[in-house]
Backbone as a printed PyTorch tensor [residue, N CA C, xyz], in Angstrom:
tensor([[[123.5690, 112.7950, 105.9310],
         [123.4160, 113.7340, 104.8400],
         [124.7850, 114.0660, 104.2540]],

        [[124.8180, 114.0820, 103.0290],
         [125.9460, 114.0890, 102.2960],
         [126.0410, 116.0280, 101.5870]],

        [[127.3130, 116.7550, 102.4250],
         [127.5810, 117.7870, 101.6060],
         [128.3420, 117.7420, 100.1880]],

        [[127.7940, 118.3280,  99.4210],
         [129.2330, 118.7590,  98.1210],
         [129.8020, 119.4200,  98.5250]],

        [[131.0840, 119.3190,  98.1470],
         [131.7400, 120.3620,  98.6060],
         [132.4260, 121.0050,  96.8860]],

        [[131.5250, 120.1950,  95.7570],
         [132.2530, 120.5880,  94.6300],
         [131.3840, 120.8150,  93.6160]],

        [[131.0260, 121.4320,  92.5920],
         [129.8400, 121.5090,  91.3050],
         [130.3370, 120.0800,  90.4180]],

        [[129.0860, 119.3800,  89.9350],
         [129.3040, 118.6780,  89.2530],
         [130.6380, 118.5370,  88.0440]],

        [[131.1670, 117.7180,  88.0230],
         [132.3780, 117.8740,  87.0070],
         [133.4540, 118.9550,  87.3350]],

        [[133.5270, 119.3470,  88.2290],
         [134.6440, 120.4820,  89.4650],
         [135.9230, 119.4950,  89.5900]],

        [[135.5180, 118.5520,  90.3150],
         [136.4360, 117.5970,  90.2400],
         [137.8810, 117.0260,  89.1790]],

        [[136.7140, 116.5630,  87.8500],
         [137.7110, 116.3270,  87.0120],
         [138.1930, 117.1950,  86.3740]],

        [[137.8490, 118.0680,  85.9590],
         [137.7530, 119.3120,  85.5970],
         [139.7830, 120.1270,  86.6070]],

        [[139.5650, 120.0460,  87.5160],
         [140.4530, 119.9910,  88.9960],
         [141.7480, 119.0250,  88.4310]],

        [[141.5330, 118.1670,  88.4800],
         [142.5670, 116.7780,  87.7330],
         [143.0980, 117.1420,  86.5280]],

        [[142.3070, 117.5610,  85.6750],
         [142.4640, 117.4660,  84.4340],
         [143.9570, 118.3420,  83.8830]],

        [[143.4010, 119.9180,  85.1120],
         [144.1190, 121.2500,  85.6430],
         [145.4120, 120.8900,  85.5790]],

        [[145.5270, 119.7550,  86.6950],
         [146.9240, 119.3250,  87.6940],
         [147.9010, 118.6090,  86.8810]],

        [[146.8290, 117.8420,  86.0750],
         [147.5600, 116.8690,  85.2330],
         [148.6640, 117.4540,  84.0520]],

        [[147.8800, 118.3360,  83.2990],
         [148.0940, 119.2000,  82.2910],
         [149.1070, 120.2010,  82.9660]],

        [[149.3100, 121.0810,  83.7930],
         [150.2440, 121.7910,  84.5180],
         [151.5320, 121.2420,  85.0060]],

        [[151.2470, 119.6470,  85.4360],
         [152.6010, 119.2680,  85.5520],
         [153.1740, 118.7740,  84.6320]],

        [[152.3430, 118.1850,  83.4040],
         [152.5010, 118.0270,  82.0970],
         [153.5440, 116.6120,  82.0540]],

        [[153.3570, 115.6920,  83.2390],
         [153.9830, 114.2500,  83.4020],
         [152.9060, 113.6830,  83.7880]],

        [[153.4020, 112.2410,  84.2460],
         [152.2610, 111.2510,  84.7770],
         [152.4900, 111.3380,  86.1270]],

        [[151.3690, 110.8810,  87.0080],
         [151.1570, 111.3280,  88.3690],
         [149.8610, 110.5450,  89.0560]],

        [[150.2390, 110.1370,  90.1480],
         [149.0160, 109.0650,  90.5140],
         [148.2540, 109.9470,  91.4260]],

        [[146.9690, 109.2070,  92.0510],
         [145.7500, 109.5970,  92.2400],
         [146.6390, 110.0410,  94.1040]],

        [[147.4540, 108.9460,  94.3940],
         [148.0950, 110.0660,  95.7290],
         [149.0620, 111.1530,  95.9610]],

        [[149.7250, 111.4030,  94.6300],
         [150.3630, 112.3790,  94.1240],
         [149.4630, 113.4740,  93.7440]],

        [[148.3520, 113.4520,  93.0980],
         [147.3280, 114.4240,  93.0110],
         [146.0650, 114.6890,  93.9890]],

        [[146.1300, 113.9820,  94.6160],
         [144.8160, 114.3190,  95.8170],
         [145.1580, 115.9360,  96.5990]],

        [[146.4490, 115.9910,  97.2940],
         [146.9740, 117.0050,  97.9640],
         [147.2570, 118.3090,  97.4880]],

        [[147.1520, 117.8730,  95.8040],
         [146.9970, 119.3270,  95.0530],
         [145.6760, 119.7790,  94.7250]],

        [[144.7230, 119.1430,  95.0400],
         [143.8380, 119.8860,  94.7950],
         [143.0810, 120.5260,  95.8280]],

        [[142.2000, 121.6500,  95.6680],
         [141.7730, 122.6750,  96.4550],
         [140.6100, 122.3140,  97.6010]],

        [[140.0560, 123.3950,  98.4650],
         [138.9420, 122.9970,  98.9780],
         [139.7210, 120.9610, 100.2370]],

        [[138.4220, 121.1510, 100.1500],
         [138.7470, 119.7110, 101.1560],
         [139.4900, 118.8980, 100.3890]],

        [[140.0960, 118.1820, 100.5230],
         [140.6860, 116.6370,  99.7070],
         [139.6940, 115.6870, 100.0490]],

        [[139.2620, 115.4660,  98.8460],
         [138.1240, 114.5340,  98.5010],
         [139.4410, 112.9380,  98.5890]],

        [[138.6630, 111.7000,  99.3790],
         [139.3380, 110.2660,  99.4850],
         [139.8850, 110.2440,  98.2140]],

        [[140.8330, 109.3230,  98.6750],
         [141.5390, 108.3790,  97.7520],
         [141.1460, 107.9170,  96.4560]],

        [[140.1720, 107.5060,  97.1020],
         [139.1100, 106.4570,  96.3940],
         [138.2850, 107.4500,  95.5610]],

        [[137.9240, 108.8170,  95.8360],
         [137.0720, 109.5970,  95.0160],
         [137.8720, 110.1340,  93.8050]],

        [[139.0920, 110.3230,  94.5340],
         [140.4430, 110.5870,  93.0710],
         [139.8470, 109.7110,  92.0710]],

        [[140.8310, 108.8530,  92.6170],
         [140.3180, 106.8570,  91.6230],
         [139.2350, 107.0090,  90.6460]],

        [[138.2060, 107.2930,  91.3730],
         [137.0280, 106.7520,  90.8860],
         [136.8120, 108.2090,  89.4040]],

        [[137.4600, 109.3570,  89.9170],
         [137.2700, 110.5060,  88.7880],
         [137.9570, 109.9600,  88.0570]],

        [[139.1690, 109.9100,  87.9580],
         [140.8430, 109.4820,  86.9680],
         [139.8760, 108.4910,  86.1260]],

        [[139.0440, 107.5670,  86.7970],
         [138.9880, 106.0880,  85.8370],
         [137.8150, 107.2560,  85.0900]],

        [[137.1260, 107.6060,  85.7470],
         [135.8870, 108.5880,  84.5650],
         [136.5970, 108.9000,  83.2320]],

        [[137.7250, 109.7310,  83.7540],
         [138.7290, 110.5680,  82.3950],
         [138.9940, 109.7280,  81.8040]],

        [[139.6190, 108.3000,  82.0800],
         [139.9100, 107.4030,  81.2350],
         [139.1280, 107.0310,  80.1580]],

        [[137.8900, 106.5010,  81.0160],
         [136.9730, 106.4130,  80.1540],
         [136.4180, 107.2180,  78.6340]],

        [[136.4290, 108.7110,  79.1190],
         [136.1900, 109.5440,  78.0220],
         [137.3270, 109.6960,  77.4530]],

        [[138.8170, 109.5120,  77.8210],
         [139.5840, 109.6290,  76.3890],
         [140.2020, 110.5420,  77.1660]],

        [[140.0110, 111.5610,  78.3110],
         [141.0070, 112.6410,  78.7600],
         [142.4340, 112.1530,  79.0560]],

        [[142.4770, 111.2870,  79.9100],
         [143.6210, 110.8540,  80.6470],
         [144.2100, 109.7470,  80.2520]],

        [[145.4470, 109.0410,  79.8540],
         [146.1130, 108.2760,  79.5070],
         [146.7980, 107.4280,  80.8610]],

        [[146.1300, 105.9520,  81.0930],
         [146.7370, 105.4240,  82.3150],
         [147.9370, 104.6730,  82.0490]],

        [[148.9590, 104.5400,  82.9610],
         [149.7990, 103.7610,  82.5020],
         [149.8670, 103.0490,  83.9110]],

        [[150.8550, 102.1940,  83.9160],
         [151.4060, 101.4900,  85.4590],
         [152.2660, 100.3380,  85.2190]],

        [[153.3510, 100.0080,  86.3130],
         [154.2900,  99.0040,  86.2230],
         [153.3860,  97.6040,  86.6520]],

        [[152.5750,  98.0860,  87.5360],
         [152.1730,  97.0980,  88.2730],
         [150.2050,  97.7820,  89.1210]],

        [[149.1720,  96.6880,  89.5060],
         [148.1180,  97.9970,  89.8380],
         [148.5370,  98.3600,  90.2020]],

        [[149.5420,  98.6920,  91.9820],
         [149.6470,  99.2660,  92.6320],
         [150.4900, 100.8030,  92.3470]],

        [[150.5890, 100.4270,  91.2110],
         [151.2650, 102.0790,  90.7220],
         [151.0940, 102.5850,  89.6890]],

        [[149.6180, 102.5490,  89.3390],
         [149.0660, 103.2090,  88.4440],
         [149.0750, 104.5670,  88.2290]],

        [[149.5420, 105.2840,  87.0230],
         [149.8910, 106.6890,  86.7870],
         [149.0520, 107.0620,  86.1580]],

        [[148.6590, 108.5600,  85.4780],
         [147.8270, 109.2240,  84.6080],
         [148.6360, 110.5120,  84.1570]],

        [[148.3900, 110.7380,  83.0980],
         [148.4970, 112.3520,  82.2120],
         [147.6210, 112.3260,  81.5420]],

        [[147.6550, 113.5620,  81.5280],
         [146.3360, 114.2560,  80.2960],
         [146.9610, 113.7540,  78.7840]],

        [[145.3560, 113.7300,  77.7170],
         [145.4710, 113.2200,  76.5900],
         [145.8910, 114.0410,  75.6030]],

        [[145.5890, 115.7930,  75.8630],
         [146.1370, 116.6120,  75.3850],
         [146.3030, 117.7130,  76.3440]],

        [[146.9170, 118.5490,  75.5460],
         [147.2740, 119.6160,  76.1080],
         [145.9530, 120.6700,  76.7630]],

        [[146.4550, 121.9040,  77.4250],
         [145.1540, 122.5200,  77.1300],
         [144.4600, 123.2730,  76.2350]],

        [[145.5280, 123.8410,  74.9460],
         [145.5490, 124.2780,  74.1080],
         [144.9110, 123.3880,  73.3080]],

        [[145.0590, 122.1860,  73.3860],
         [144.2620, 120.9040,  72.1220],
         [143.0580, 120.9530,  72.7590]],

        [[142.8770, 120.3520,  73.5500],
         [141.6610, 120.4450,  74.4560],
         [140.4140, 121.6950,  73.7710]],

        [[140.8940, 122.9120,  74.1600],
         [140.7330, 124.3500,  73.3990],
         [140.2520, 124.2790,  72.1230]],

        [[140.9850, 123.4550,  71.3940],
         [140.5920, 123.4170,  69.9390],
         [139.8790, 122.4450,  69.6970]],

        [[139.9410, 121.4410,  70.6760],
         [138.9500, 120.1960,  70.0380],
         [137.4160, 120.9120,  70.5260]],

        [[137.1040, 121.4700,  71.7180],
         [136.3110, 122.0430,  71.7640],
         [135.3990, 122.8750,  71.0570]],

        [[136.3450, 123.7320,  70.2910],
         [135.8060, 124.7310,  69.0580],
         [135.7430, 124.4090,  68.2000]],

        [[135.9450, 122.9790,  68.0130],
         [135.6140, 122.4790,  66.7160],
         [134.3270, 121.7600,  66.8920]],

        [[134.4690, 121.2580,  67.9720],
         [133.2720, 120.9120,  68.6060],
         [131.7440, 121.4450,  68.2310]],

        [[132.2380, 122.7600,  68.8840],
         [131.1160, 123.3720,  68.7000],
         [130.7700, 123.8390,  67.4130]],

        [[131.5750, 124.2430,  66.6860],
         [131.4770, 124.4170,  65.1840],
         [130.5500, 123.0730,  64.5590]],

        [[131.0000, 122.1410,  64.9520],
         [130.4420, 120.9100,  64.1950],
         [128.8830, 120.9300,  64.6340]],

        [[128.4190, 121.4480,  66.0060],
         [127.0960, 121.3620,  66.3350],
         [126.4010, 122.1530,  66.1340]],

        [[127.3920, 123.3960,  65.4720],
         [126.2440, 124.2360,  65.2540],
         [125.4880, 124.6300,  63.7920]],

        [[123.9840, 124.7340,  63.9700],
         [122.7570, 124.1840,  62.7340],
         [123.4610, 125.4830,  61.5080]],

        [[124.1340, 126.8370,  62.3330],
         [124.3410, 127.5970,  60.8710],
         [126.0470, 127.4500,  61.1570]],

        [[126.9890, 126.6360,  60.6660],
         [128.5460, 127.1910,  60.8200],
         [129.2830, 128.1850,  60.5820]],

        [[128.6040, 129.1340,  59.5080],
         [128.8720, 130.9610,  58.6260],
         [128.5660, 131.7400,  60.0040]],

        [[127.5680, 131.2280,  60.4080],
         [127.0950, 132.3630,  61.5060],
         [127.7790, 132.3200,  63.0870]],

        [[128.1110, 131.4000,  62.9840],
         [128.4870, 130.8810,  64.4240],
         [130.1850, 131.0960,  64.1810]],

        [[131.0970, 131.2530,  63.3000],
         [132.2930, 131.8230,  62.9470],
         [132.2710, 132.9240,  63.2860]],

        [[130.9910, 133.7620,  62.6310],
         [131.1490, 135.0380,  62.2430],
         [130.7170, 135.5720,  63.5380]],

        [[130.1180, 134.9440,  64.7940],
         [129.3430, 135.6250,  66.1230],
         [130.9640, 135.6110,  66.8640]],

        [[131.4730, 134.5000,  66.8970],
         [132.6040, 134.2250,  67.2470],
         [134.0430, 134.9470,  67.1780]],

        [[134.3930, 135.4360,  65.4540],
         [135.1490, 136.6240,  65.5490],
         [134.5070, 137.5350,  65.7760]],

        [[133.4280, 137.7550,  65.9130],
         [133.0310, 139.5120,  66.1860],
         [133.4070, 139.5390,  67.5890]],

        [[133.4990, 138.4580,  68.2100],
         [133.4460, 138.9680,  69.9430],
         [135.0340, 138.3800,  70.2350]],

        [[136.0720, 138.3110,  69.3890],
         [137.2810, 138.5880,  69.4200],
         [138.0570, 140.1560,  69.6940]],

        [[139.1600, 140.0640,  70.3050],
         [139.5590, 140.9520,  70.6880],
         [140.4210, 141.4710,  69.3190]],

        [[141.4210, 142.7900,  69.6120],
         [142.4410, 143.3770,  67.8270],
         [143.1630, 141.7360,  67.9410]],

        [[143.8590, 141.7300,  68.9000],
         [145.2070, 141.1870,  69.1820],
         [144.8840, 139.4920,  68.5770]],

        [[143.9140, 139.0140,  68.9590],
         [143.0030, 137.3130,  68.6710],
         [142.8500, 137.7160,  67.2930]],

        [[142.0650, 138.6580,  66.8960],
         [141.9730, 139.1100,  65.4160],
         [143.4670, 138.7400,  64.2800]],

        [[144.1110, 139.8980,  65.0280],
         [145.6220, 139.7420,  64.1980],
         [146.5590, 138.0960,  64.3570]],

        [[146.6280, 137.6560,  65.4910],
         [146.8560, 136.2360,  65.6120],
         [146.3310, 135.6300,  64.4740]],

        [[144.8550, 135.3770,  64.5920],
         [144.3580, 134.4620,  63.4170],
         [144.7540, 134.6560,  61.9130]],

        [[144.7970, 136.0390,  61.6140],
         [145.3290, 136.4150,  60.0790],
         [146.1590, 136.0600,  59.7470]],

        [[147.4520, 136.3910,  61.0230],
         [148.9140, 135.9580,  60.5400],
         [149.0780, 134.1320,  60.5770]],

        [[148.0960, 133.5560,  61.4410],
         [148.0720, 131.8160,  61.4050],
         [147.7340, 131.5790,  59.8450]],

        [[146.2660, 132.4360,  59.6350],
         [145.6630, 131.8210,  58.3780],
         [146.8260, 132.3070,  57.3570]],

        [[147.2440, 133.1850,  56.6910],
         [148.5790, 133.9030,  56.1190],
         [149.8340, 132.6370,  55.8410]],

        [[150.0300, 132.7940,  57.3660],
         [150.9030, 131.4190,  56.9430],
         [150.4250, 129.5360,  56.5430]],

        [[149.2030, 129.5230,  56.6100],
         [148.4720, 128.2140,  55.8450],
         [148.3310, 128.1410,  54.2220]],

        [[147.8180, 129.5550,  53.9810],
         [147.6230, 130.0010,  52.5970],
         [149.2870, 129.9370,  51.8170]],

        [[150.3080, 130.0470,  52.2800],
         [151.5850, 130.2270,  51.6240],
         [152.2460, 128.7740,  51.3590]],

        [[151.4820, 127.5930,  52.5860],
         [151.6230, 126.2920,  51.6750],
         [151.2050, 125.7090,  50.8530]],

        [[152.6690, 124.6010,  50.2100],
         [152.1830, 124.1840,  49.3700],
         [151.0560, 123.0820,  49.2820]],

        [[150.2780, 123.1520,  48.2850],
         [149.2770, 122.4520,  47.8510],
         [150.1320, 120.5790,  47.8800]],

        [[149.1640, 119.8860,  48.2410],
         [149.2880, 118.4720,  48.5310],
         [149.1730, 117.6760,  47.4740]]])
């Protein structure tokens, strides 16, 4: 019988963390020992990293196989935004789903955004 010891997508999710925090490239035995809870094999690293690859998270590089590296594809801040755009794009009303969105902003997120949008509005036209 096989325990989890992790929620689905915990894992990369975990990687993604490590990757982005050290903000270099770093292989799957360089990152096993940082992550929490039990250390999931070698091979279970591996097998997540190639997942991220797959979707576009992680950028592999290597001299050779045996020293295959990874970093994240963006930051977490991009990440952040590709997300909310994300969801913007899926959602059936976009007016409403802005507007649910700043309402449950804080002053400080409020004033941020004004002074971002403020300074967009003051460039010049293309």
């Amino acid at each position: 019988m096989t325990i989890r010891t992790r929620a689905r997508g915990e894992l990369e999710g975990e990687i993604l963390r490590i990757l982005r925090e050290d903000g270099g490239e770093l292989s799957a035995i360089e990152i096993q020992p940082r992550l929490t809870g039990h250390p999931p094999a070698y091979t279970t690293v591996m097998t997540a990293l190639e997942r991220l690859h797959k979707k576009g998270e992680v950028v592999r590089s290597s001299d050779s196989p045996r020293r295959i590296r990874f970093r994240a594809a963006r930051s977490g801040e991009e990440n952040a935004s590709a997300t909310m755009l994300s969801a913007l794009d899926g959602a059936g009303d976009r007016r409403a789903a802005l507007l649910s969105f700043a309402g449950n902003l804080d002053p400080a997120d409020v004033e941020l955004l004004r002074a971002a949008i403020g300074k967009s509005d003051r460039r010049e036209p293309r």
